[in-house]
C-alpha positions in Angstrom: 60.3 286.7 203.7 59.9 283.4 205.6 56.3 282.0 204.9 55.2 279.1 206.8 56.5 275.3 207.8 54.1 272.3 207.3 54.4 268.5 209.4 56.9 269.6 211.6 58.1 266.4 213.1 57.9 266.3 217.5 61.9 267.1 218.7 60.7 265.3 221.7 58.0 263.2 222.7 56.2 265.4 225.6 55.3 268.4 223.5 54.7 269.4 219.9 57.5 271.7 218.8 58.1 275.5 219.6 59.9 276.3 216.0 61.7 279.7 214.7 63.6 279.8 212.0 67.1 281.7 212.2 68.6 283.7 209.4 71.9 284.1 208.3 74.0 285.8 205.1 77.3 286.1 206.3 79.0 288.1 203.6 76.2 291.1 204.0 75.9 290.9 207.9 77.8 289.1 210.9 75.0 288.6 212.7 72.1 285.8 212.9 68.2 286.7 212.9 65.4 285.0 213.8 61.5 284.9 213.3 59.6 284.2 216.0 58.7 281.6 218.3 55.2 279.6 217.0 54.5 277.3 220.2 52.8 274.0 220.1 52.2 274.2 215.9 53.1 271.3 213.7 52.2 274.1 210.8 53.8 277.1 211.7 52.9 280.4 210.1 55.8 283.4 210.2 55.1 285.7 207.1 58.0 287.7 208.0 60.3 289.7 206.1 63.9 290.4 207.0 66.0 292.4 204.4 69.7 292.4 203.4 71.9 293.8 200.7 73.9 292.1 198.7 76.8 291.8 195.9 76.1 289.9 193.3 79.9 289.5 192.6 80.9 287.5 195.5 79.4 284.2 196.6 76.0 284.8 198.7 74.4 281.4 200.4 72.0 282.0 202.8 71.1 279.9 205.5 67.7 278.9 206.9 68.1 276.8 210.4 64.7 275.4 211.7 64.8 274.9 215.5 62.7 273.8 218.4 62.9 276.2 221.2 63.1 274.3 224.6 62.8 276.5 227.5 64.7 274.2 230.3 67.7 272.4 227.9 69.1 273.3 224.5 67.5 274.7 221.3 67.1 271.5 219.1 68.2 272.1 215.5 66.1 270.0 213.1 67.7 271.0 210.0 69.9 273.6 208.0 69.0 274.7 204.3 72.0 276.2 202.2 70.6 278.7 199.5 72.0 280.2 196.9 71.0 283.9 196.1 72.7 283.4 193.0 69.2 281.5 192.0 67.2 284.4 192.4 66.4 287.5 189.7 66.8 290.8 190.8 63.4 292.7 190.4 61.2 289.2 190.3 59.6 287.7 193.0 59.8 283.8 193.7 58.1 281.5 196.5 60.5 278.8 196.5 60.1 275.9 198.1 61.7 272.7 199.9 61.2 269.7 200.5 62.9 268.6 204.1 63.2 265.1 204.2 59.7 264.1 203.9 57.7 262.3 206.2 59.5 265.1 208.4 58.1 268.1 206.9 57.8 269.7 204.1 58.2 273.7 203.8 57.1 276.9 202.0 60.3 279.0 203.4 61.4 281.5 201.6 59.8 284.4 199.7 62.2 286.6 198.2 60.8 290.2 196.4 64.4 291.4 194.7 67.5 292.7 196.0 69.6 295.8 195.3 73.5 295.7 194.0 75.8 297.9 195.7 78.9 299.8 194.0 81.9 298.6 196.6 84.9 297.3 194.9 86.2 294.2 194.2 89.6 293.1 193.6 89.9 291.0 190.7 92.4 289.9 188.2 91.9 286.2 185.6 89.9 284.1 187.6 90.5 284.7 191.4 88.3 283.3 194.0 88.8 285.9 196.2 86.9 288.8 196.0 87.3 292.3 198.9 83.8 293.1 198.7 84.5 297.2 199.4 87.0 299.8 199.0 87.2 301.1 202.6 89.2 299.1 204.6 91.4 300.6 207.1 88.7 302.8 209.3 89.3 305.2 212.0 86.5 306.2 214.4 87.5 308.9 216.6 85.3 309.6 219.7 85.3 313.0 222.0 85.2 311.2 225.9 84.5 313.0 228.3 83.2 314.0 232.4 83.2 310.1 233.3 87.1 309.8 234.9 88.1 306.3 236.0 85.9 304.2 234.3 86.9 301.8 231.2 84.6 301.9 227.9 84.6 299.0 225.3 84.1 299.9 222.2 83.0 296.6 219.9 82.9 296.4 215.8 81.6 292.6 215.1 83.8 291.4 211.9 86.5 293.8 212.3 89.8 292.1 212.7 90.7 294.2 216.1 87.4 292.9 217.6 87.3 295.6 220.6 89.5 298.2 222.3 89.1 299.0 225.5 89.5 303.1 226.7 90.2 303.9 230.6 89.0 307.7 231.1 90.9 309.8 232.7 91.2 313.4 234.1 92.3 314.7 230.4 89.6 314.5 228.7 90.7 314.4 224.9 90.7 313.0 221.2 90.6 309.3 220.9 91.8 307.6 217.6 90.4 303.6 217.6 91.4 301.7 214.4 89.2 299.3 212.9 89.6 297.3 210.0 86.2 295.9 208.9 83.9 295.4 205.7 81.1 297.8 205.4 77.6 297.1 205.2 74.4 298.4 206.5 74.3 296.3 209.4 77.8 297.4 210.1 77.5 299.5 213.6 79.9 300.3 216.6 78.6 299.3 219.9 79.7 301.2 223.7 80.1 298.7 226.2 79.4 300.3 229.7 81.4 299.1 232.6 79.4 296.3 234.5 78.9 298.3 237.9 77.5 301.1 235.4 75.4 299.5 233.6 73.7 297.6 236.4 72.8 301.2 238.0 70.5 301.4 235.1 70.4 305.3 235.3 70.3 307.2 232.1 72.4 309.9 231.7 74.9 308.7 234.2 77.5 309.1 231.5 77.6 312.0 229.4 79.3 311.0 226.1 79.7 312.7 223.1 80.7 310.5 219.6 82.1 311.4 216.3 82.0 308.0 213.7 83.3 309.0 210.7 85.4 307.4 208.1 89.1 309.9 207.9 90.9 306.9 206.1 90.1 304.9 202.9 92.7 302.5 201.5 91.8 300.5 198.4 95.7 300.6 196.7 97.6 297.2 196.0 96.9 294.6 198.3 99.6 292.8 200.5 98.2 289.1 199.4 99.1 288.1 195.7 96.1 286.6 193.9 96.5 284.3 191.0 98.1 281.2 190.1 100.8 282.6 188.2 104.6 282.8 189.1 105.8 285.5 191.4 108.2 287.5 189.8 111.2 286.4 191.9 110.3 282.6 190.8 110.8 284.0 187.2 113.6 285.5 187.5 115.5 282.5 189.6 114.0 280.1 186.4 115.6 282.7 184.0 119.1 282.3 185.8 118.4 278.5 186.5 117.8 277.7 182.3 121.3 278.7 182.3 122.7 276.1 184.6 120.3 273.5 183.0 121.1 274.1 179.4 124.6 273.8 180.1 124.7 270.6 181.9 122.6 269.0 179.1 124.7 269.9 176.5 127.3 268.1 178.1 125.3 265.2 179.7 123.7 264.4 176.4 126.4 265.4 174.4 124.6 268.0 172.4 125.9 269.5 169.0 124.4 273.1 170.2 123.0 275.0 173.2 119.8 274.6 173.7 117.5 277.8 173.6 115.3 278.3 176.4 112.1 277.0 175.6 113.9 273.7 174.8 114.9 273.4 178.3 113.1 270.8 180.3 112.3 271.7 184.1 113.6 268.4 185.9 112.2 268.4 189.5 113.0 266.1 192.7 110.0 265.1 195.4 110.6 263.5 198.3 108.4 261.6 200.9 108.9 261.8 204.9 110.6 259.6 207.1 112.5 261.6 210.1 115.8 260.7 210.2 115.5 257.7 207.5 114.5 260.4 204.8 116.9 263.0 206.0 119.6 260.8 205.8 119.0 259.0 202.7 118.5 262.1 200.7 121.8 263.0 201.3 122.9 260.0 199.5 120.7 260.4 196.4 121.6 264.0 195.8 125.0 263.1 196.1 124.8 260.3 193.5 123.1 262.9 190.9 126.1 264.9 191.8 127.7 262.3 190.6 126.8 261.9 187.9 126.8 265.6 186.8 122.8 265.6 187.2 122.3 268.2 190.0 122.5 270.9 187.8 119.9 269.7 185.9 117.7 270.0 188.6 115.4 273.1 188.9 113.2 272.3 191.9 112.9 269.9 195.0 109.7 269.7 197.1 110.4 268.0 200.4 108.0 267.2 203.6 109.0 265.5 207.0 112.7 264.9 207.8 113.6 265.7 203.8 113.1 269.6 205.2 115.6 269.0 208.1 118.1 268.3 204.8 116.9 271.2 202.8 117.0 273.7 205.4 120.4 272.2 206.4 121.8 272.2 202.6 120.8 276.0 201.8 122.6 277.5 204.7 125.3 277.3 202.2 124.5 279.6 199.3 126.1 277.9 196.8 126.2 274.0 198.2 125.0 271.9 195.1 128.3 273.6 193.4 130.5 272.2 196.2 130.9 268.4 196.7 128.4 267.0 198.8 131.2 265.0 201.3 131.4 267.9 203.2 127.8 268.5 203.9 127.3 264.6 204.5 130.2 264.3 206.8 128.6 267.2 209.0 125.3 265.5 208.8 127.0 262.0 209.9 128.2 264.3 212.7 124.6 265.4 214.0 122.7 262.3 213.0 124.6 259.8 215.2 125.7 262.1 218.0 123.5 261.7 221.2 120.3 263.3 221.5 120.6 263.3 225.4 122.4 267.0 224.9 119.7 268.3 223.7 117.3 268.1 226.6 120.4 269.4 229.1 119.9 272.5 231.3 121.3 275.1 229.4 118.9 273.4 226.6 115.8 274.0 228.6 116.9 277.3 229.3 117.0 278.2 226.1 113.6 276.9 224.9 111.8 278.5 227.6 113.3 281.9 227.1 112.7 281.7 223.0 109.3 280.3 223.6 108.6 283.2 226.5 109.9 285.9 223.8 107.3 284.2 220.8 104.7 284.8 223.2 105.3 288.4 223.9 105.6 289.1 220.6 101.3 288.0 220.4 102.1 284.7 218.6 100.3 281.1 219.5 102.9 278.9 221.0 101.9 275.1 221.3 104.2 271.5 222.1 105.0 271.8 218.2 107.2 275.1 218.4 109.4 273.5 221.3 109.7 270.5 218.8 110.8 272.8 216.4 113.5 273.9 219.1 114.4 270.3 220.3 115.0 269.6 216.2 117.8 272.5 215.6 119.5 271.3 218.5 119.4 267.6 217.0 120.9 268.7 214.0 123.2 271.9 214.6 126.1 272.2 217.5 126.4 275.1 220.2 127.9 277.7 218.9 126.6 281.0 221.2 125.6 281.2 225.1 122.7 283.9 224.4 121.6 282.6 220.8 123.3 278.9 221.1 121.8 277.8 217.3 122.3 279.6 214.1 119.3 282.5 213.7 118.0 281.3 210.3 114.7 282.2 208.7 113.1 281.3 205.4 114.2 284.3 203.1 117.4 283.7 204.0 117.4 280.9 201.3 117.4 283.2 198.7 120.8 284.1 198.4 120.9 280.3 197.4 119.0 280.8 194.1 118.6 284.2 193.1 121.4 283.6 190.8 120.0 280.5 190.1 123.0 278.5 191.0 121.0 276.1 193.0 117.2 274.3 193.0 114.5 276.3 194.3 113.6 274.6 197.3 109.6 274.0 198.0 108.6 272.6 201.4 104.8 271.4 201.2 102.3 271.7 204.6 98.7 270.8 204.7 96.2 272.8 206.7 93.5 270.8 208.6 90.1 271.9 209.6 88.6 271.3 213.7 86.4 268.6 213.4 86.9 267.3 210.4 89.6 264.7 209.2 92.7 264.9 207.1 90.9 262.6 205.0 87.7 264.8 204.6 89.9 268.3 204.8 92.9 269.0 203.7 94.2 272.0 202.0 97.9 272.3 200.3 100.5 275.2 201.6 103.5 275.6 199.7 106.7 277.4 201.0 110.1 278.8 198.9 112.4 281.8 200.2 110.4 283.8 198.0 106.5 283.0 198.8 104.2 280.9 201.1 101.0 279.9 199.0 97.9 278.2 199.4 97.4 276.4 196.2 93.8 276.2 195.9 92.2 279.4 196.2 95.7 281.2 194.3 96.8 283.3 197.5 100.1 284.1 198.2 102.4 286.1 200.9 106.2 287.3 200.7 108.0 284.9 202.9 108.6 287.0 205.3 105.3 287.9 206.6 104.5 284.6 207.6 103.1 284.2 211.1 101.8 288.0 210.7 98.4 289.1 210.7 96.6 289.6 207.6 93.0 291.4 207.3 91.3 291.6 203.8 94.5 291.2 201.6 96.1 294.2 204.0 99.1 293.6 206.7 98.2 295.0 209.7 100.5 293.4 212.1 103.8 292.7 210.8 105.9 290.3 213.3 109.3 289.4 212.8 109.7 286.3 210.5 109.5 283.4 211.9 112.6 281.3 212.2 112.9 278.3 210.4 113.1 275.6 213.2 109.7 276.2 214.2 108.7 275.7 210.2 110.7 272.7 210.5 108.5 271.0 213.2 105.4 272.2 211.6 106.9 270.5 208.1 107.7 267.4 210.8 105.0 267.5 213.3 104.4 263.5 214.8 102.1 265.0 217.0 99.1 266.2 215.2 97.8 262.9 214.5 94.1 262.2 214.6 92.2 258.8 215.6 90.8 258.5 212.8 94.5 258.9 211.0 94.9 255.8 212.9 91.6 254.0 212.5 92.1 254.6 208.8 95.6 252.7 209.1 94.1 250.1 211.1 90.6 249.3 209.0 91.6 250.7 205.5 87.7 251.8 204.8 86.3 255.5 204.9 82.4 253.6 205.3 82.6 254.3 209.3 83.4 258.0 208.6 80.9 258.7 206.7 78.3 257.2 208.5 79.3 258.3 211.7 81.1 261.5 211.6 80.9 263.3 208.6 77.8 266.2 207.9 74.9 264.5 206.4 74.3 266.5 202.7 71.8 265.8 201.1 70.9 267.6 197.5 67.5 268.9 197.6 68.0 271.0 194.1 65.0 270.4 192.4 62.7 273.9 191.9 62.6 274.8 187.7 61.6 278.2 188.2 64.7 279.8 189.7 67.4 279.7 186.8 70.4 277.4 186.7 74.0 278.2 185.9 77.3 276.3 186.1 78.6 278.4 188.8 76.1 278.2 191.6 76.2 276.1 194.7 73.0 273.7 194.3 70.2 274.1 197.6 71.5 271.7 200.3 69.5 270.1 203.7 71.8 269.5 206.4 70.6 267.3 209.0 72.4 267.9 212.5 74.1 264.9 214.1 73.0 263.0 216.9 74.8 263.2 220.3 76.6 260.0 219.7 78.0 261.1 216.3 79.0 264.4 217.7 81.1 262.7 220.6 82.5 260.4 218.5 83.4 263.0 215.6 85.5 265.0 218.6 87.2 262.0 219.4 88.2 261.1 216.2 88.9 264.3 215.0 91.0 265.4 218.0 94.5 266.2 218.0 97.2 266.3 220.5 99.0 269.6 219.4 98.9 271.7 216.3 100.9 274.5 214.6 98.7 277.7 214.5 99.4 280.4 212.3 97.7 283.4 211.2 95.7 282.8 208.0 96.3 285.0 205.1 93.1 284.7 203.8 90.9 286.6 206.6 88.2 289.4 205.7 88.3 287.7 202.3 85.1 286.5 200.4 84.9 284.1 197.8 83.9 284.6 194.2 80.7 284.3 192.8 81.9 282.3 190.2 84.7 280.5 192.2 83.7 277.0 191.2 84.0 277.6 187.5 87.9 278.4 188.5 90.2 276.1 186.4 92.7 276.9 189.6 90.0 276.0 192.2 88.9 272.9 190.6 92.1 271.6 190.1 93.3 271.4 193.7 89.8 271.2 195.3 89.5 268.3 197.6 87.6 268.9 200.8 84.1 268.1 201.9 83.2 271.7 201.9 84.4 273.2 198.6 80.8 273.3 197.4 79.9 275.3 201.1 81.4 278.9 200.7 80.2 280.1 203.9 82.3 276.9 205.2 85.2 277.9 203.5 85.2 281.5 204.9 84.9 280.2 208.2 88.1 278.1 207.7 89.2 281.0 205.9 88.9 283.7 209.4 90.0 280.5 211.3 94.0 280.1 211.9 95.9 277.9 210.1 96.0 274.7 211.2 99.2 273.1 210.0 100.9 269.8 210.0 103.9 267.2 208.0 102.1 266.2 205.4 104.1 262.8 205.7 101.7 261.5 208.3 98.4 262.0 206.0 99.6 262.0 202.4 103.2 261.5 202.7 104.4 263.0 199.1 105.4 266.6 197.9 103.9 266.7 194.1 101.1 269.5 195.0 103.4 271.9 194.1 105.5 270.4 190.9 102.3 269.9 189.3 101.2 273.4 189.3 100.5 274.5 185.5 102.5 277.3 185.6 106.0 275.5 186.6 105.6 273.2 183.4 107.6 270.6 185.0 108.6 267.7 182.2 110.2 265.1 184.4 110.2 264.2 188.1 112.8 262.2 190.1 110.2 260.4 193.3 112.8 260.0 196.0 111.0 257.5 198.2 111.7 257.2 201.5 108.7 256.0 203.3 109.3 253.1 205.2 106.6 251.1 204.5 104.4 251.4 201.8 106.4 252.2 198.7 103.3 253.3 196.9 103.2 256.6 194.2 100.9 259.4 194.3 97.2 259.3 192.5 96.2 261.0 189.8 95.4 264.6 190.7 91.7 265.8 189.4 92.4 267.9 186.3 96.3 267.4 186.2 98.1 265.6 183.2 100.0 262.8 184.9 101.1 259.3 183.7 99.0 255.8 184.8 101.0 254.3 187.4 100.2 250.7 187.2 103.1 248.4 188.8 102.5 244.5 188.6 102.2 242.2 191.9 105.1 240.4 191.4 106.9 244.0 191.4 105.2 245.2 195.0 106.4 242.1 196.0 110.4 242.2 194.7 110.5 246.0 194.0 113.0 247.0 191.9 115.1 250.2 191.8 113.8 252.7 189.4 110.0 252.6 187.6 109.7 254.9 184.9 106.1 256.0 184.3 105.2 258.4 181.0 102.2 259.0 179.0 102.8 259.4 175.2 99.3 260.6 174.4 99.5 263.7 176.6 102.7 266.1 176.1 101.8 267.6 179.0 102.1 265.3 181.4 105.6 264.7 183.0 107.9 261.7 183.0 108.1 260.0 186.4 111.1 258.2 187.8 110.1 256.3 191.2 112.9 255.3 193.2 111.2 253.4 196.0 113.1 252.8 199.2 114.4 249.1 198.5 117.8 247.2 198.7 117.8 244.8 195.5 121.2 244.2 193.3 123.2 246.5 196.4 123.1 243.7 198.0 125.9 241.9 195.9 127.4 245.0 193.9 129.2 248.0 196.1 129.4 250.3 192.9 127.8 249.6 189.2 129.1 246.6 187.4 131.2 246.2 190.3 130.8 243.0 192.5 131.4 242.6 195.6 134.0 240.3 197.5 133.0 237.9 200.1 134.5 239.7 202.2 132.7 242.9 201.8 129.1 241.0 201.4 127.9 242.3 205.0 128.2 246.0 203.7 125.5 244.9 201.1 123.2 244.0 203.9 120.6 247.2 204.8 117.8 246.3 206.3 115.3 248.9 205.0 111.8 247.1 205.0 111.4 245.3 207.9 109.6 245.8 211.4 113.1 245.0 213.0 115.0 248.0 210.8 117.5 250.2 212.1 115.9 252.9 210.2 112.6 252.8 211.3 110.8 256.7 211.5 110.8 256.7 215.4 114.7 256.4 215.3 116.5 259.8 216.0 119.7 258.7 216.0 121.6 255.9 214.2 125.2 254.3 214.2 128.0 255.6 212.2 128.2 252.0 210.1 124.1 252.2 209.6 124.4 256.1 208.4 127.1 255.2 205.9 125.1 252.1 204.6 122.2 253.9 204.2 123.9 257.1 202.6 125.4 254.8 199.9 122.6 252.3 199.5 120.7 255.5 198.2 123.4 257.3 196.4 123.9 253.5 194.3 120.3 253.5 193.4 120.3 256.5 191.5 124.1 255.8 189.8 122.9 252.4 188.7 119.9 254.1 186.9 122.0 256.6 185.3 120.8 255.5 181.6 116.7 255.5 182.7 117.3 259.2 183.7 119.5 260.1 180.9 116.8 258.5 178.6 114.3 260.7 180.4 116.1 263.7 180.2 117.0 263.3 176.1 113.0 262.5 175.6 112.2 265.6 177.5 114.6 267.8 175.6 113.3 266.7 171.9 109.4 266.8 173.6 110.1 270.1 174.2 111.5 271.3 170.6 108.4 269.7 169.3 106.2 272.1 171.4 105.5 275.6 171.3 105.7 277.7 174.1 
C-alpha cells in the first residue's frame, strides 16, 4: 500500500507539483501501475493498495518512481527507490520508510501487509543465479474465429518472447493454433487487437468471436542453456585425451625418470592480447618457437582476442596442425598478410558480400557494418577458391575435430558484451567461445556452439538458425568499430572523475530502517536521482557507438536468484555498475547481446584461464599490444601473482618476466613476454651473434609511432613479416630455461597437492 509523501520539492517554479507514484515488480508482472494524481500538494496522501504475488526464490526488487505530472511537456521524474521484498516477513505487516534526499522530501511509502508464495518450479543445481520461475513454458492458445472474413486480428501476450501474431480471416472459418512462450502469473492475460477501422466504428458486437485459452502443452524437461560453472562434458573429455599429450612431452622435456599420473600434470595455457595484423602475425612466430622447442605439446589451452583469432581460426582449419611443422602454415600466412588488400573490395567481392549479407537477413538475423567486416577479413586472409561460395564455409564446431582427440590446445576466443548507455568501463560482461560452448562467465550460462545466433526463451530453443560462420565471429572478436567517446576520452585524460559525475546513475544507499531483517544476500534500498538534461545528452554522446555485433542473448525469460550475490561464481567475475540492480541485469539480460574485440577496452584474454574449474598452473602472456606493454590486474576473488615490475624495467623492458606467488598454491605462474626488441638486436639465434653484415635484420622497430607494425596496418612487406615472425619466435627460444623452470615447479607443485 502506498501511504503518503511529505515536502515534495516544486519540479518547476510556476506550480506546486502534481505527484503519483508508479509501481513496478517486474518478475511478478510486465506491466507498470500507478496511484493517482494529487495536484497542487507538497504532502500528498494516496493510501492505496496494489497487490502482487511473488516467489520468494528468485530476486524481487520493487520499484517506487515519484513523478510530477505536467499536463503540456513531459512527466518529471523526481526520484526512483529500489526495494527489496526480500526485507519483508511473510504474514507481518511493516510501514517502512525513506528518507529521499532531505531538504527534498522525506516519505512514508510503502505499507506492505504479507505476501503469498506460489508452487512454480525453479531450475536449480549448486549455486546458479538463474532461476525459471514456473514449469509451463511452451503455451498454446488456440482460438475458434469466426463470421468476420477479411479483416486481420492481433493477438498480444506482453513478456512472451513471440510478442504478437497477427491472424487475417478468411472465408474458412477454422481452428487456430498461436504459440506463446511466456512466464505465468496472475497478471498474465492475452489481449485481441481489433483492426483500426473496426475499432474506430465503436459498435459492439460488430465482431462475433468466440475464444478457447487454454494451456494443451507444458514443457518443464532439461533445459537447452547449461547452468553452472563447471566443465562441459566435451571439455573433460578433450583434457582427458590432452593429459596424454602433456605427460608425454614433459617426461621428455624435463627428462623424467617415470610418467607422470594425471593429477601430476600441470595445465600450461597461452593468452594473447590484440593487435590486427601485428598480433596475428607475431603469434605465428611465438607458437613456432615453442614448437621448437618441443613445448607445444605441453600446451592445453590458448585464449586469443583481436587479430590473435584471425590466427586461431586460421591454424584449426587443419585438424591436426600443432603436430605438423608450423613453416607451412606461416608460409601461407606470409602469403595472405602481404598480398594486396585492393582484391578484396573488387566487384565480384561486393557481389559476394551483398548476397551473404541479403541471405543473413532472410534468415531473421541483425546484420550491421560489423558482419561485412567479418566478410572483408576472410577475404584478407584466405584466396578464391569457388565462384558461388568463393571462401571456405567454416563455422565454430568445426574446430572440434582439432581436439576431440586432444591432439591439439583447446582454443578460447574471449568477447565482452556492452550495455546501451553505459561505458565499457562501467559495463562489461565476459563471453567465452571454444568449438564445444559459448559462455557468459558471470552468471554460469552456457550454449552448444552451434546454437549461437539462435533465439533462446527461458533456457528453451525456440528458433534454431544455422550456425553462424566463423568470419562474422571473427569481426565481432576484431570489431575497430564499436568504440565509444568515452573509450577515447579515457585514453586521452586517464581519470574516470568526469564519468562519474557527469554520466553515470547517481546511487545513493538509503539502507537504514532496523525493523525489516537483514541478510547477506539482499540488495540494500537504493534512491536513484534522474539526471539532468545536460548529463543525459552528454551520456548518449559518450556512450554512443558507431556499429555493433548483435546477437541473440541466451539468457532471456531468465530471472535471477534470490541469493545470487552470495554466488562464489557471481562474485568472482562481477564488475558492472549494476550487479547489485537485478531488475537491471534482467533488462540487459532480454536485451541482445552487444558484442565487441575485447582488445579495444581491456585488451587481454585471462577471463577464461582463470576460471576455477580449468586449474590452470602456468600461463605463457603473449604480448602483442603495441603500446602499452602492461599485464592484467588482479581479478576480485581469483588467486593470481603480484605483478610489480620496476621503472627502469618499463623503461628497457626485457624479454620474459616471470611472476609467482609462493604463499598461494593456487595461483598460477605467469610468463610475460611483452612485445620488445632487446638482445635480437645483435644475436640472430641464442648465443649466436650476429655479423656486421647481418646487423640490419636485428633492427624491428616495434615500439615507435613511426612502426611498420602499427594496428591500423593491414598489410606489411615480405622482409617486415619475416622480421617480425622471427623477432617473436627468438623471444621465446632465448627463454627456453625460465619456461622450463616453470614447467618443473609446476609439475612437483602439483605432486605436493591433492586433487
Amino acid at each position: 500500500k502506498v501511504l503518503r509523501l511529505k515536502n515534495v520539492r516544486r519540479a518547476d517554479l510556476l506550480t506546486l507539483t502534481d505527484c503519483y507514484v508508479t509501481l513496478w515488480l517486474p518478475t511478478a508482472s510486465t506491466e507498470k501501475v500507478r496511484t493517482r494524481t494529487i495536484r497542487n500538494s507538497k504532502n500528498p496522501v494516496w493510501n492505496e493498495a496494489f497487490c502482487y504475488k511473488i516467489d520468494r526464490r528468485i530476486k524481487n526488487v520493487l520499484e517506487l518512481k515519484v513523478c510530477d505530472e505536467d499536463t503540456v511537456t513531459r512527466d518529471d521524474e523526481l526520484c526512483t527507490v529500489l526495494f527489496d521484498i526480500d526485507k519483508l516477513t511473510v504474514g507481518r505487516t511493516v510501514r517502512v520508510k525513506f528518507q529521499l534526499l532531505s531538504p527534498l522530501f522525506t516519505q512514508n511509502l510503502f505499507n506492505h501487509h504479507g505476501e503469498r508464495k506460489t508452487g512454480q518450479k525453479v531450475w536449480r543445481g549448486g549455486r546458479f543465479l538463474l532461476a525459471a520461475c514456473i514449469c509451463l513454458e511452451n503455451l498454446k492458445f488456440l482460438f475458434f474465429l469466426s463470421l468476420y472474413l477479411e479483416h486481420e486480428l492481433t493477438f498480444v501476450v506482453k513478456g512472451s518472447h513471440e510478442g504478437s501474431h497477427k491472424i487475417l480471416l478468411d472465408s474458412e472459418p477454422s481452428l487456430r493454433i498461436i504459440t506463446f512462450h511466456c512466464v505465468i502469473s496472475d497478471q498474465t492475460r492475452l489481449e485481441i487487437i481489433l483492426p483500426e477501422e473496426l475499432a474506430l466504428q465503436n459498435i459492439y458486437g460488430a465482431i462475433l468471436l468466440s475464444v478457447l485459452c487454454r494451456v494443451v502443452y507444458s514443457s518443464s524437461g532439461g533445459l537447452d542453456v547449461r547452468l553452472g560453472y563447471s566443465l562441459c562434458r566435451e571439455e573433460q573429455e578433450f583434457l582427458w585425451h590432452r593429459k596424454k599429450y602433456v605427460a608425454a612431452a614433459l617426461k621428455k622435456i624435463l627428462h623424467l625418470e617415470e610418467d607422470l599420473k594425471d593429477h601430476e600434470v600441470p595445465v600450461v595455457a597461452i593468452t594473447t592480447t590484440g593487435g590486427g595484423t601485428r598480433s596475428l602475425t607475431a603469434m605465428y612466430g611465438s607458437l613456432l618457437g615453442l614448437q621448437k622447442l618441443n613445448l607445444l605439446d605441453c600446451i592445453t589451452y590458448i585464449a586469443g582476442l583481436s587479430g590473435t583469432t584471425w590466427t586461431m581460426a586460421n591454424l584449426y582449419e587443419d585438424a591436426n596442425w600443432s603436430q605438423i611443422y608450423l613453416e607451412e602454415a606461416i608460409k601461407e600466412a606470409r602469403k595472405q598478410v602481404t598480398k594486396s588488400k585492393i582484391c578484396c573490395f573488387s566487384l565480384d567481392c561486393l557481389k559476394y558480400y551483398y548476397n551473404d549479407l541479403m541471405e543473413r537477413i532472410k534468415e531473421g538475423r541483425k546484420t550491421s557494418f560489423i558482419d561485412l567486416w567479418g566478410l572483408v577479413i576472410e577475404s584478407m586472409l584466405h584466396d578464391k577458391v569457388l565462384n558461388i561460395n568463393p571462401f571456405p564455409q567454416k563455422v565454430l564446431s568445426d574446430q572440434r575435430q582439432g581436439v576431440d582427440k586432444g591432439q591439439n590446445p583447446l582454443p578460447i576466443y574471449v568477447a565482452i558484451n556492452l550495455k546501451s548507455n553505459y561505458s565499457a568501463q562501467a559495463f562489461r560482461e565476459w563471453l567465452e567461445f571454444t568449438p564445444y560452448e559459448v559462455s557468459l562467465l558471470k552468471y554460469g550460462a552456457s550454449i552448444c556452439a552451434e546454437h549461437f545466433g539462435s533465439e533462446f526463451f527461458m533456457g528453451r530453443l525456440v528458433k534454431r538458425l544455422p550456425e553462424t560462420r566463423i568470419c562474422y565471429m571473427q569481426g565481432m572478436w576484431s570489431s575497430i568499430f564499436s568504440i565509444d567517446a568515452m573509450y577515447v576520452w579515457n585514453l586521452a585524460v586517464d581519470s574516470e572523475d568526469f564519468w562519474s559525475r557527469w554520466t553515470r546513475d547517481k546511487v545513493k544507499d538509503i539502507e537504514e530502517d532496523p525493523i525489516l531483517s537483514v541478510n547477506p544476500y539482499e540488495v540494500d534500498t537504493c534512491l536513484l536521482s534522474p539526471s539532468c538534461a545536460l548529463s543525459s545528452t552528454l551520456r548518449d554522446v559518450l556512450t554512443g557507438r558507431p556499429t555493433i555485433a548483435q546477437y541473440p542473448n541466451f539468457l532471456r525469460g531468465f530471472q535471477m536468484h534470490s541469493k545470487y550475490l552470495e554466488s562464489e561464481g557471481f562474485s568472482t567475475w562481477k564488475d558492472t555498475v549494476i550487479d547489485s540492480f537485478p531488475n537491471k541485469l534482467m533488462e540487459t539480460a532480454d536485451d541482445a547481446l552487444s558484442l565487441v574485440d575485447t582488445g579495444f577496452f581491456i585488451n587481454t584474454s585471462y577471463p577464461p584461464l582463470l576460471r576455477s574449474k580449468r586449474k590452470v598452473d602456468v600461463i605463457l602472456h603473449l604480448n602483442y599490444s603495441g603500446g602499452s606493454q602492461t599485464l592484467v590486474r588482479k581479478a576480485i576473488g581469483i588467486p593470481f601473482p603480484k605483478i610489480e615490475i620496476s621503472e627502469e624495467d618499463r623503461e628497457n623492458l626485457k624479454e620474459c618476466y616471470v611472476f609467482e606467488d609462493a604463499e598461494s598454491p593456487h595461483a598460477p605462474t605467469v610468463l610475460f613476454f611483452p612485445l620488445v626488441n632487446d638482445t635480437f638486436q645483435k644475436y640472430k639465434a641464442p648465443g649466436v651473434e650476429r655479423t656486421p653484415e647481418e646487423m640490419p635484420e636485428g633492427n624491428v622497430d616495434v615500439s615507435s609511432i613511426f612502426s611498420p607494425f602499427t594496428t591500423r596496418e593491414v598489410c606489411f612487406s615480405e622482409r617486415n613479416f619475416d622480421k617480425l615472425v622471427k623477432l617473436t619466435d627468438y623471444n621465446v627460444l632465448n627463454n627456453e630455461n625460465l619456461i622450463i623452470r616453470a614447467l618443473r615447479m609446476a609439475v612437483a607443485r602439483r605432486k605436493q597437492q591433492k586433487y
